[in-house]
C-alpha positions in Angstrom: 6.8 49.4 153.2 5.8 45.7 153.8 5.9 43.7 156.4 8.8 41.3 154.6 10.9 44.2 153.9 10.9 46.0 157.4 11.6 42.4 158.7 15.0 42.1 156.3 15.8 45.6 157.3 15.3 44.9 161.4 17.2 41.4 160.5 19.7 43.1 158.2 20.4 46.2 160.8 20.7 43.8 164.0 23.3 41.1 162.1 25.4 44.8 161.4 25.3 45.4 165.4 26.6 41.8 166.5 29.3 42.3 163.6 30.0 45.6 165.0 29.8 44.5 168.7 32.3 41.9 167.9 34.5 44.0 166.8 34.4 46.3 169.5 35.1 43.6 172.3 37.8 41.8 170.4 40.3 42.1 172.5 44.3 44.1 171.8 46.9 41.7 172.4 50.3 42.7 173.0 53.7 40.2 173.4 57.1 40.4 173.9 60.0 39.2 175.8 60.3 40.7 179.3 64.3 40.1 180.3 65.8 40.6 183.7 68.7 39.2 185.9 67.8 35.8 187.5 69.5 35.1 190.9 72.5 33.4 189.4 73.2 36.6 187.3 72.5 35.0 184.1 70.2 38.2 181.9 67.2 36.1 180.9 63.9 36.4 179.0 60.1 34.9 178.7 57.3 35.5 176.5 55.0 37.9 178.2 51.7 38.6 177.0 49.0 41.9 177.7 45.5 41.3 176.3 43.3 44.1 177.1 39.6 44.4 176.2 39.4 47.8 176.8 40.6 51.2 179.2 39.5 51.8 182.6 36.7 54.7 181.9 37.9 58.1 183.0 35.3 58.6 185.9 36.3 55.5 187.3 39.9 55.8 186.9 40.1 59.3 188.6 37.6 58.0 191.8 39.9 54.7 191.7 43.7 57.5 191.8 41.8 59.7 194.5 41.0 56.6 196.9 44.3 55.1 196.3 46.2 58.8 197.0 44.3 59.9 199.9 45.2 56.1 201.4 48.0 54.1 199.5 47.5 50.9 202.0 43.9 50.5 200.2 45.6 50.9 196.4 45.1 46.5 196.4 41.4 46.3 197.8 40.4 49.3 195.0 42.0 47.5 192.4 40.2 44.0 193.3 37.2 45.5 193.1 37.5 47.0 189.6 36.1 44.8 187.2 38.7 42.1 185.1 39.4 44.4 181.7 42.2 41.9 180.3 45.2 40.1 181.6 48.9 39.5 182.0 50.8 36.4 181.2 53.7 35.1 181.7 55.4 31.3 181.4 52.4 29.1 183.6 50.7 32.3 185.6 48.3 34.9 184.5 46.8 37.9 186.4 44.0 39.9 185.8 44.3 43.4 184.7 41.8 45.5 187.1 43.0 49.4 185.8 44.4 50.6 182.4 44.9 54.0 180.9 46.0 54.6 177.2 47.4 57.4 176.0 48.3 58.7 172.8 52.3 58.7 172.7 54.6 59.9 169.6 53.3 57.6 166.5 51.1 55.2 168.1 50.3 54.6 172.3 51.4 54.1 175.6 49.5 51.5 177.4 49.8 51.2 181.6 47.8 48.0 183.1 47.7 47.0 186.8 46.8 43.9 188.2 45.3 43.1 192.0 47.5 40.3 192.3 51.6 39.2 191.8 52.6 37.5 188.4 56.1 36.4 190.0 59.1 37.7 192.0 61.7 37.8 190.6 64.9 37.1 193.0 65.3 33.5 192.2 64.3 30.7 190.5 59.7 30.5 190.9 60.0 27.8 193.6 62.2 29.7 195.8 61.5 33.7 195.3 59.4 34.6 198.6 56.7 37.3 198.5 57.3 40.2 200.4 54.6 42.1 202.4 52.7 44.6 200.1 54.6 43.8 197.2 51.0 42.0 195.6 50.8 43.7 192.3 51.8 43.8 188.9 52.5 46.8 186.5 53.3 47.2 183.3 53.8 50.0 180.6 54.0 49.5 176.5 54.6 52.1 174.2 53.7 51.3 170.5 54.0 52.8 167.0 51.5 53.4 164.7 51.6 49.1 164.0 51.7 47.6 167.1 55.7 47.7 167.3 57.7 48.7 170.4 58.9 48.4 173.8 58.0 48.7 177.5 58.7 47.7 181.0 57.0 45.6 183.9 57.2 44.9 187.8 56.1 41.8 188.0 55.3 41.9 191.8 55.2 46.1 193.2 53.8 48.5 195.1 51.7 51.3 193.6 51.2 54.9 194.9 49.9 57.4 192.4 51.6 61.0 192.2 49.5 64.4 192.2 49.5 64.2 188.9 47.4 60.6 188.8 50.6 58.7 187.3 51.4 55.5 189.1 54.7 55.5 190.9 56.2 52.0 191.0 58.6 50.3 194.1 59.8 47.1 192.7 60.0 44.0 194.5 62.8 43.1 192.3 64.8 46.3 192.9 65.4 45.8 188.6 63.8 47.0 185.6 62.5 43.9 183.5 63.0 45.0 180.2 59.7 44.2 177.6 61.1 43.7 174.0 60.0 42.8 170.9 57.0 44.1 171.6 54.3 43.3 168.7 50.4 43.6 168.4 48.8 39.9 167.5 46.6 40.0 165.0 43.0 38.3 166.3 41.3 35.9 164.2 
């Protein structure tokens, strides 16, 4: 083989990788309309959006569920230290998603993110809801068919504890479920 033609073939074969790489770290993203009771007991809704570059790898994730079980108090620090994998947005604020765990689910998925930190608290209008001691996360949950399409929920500012099992169990700030609808997988350019 010549020298030219093992050069085109290195060339050729490492252009095919940074396609291919691409296209493994572009990212899912996920939005709908997340609706909910406002303080003046109007039902209201925003565009919420998940991106999320990838799962939280199964070694990590069960080491992450055993720390946080065997002391729920240290759920936040364990979280912050995982490493930013996506992120959740709402209106003006966005928070980084630090675990997530997909699972297959009827036609398509079921996708859970946590972040480390609040995206809002709900209770009132954003200038006047107060944070409340240990409620300093964010959860949320999307099932999706087979083309992106679907439904989920969200605690915008919650507690964590994960059961036996390694499910996370949710206390709500708001004391509500905020509703995620229209759910639909964006197509990335």
């Amino acid at each position: 083989m010549s020298g030219t033609s093992f050069a085109r073939r290195i060339a050729f074969g490492l252009g095919i990788s940074v396609i291919l790489a691409g296209q493994a770290l572009a990212a899912d993203v996920y939005r709908g309309n997340a609706k909910f009771t406002n303080a003046k007991g109007d039902r209201v809704s925003t565009p919420v959006t998940v991106s999320l570059d990838g799962a939280t790898p199964d070694a990590e994730r069960t080491t992450l569920v055993e720390k946080a079980k065997s002391d729920p108090a240290s759920a936040k620090s364990a979280l912050a230290r995982q490493p930013q994998i996506g992120y959740i947005e709402a209106v003006d604020r966005r928070v980084p998603i630090r675990y997530a765990y997909v699972a297959p689910g009827g036609s398509g998925k079921i996708i859970t993110v946590i972040s480390d930190e609040a995206l809002g608290y709900i209770g009132g209008d954003k200038s006047s809801a107060k944070p409340k001691e240990g409620f300093d996360l964010t959860y949320a949950q999307i099932q999706v068919d087979g083309t992106g399409q679907g439904r989920g929920e969200m605690a915008p500012a919650c507690k964590v504890k994960w059961m036996e099992s390694g499910a996370p169990a949710v206390d709500d700030y708001g004391k509500q479920v905020v509703w995620v609808d229209d759910v639909a997988k964006i197509a990335q350019p």
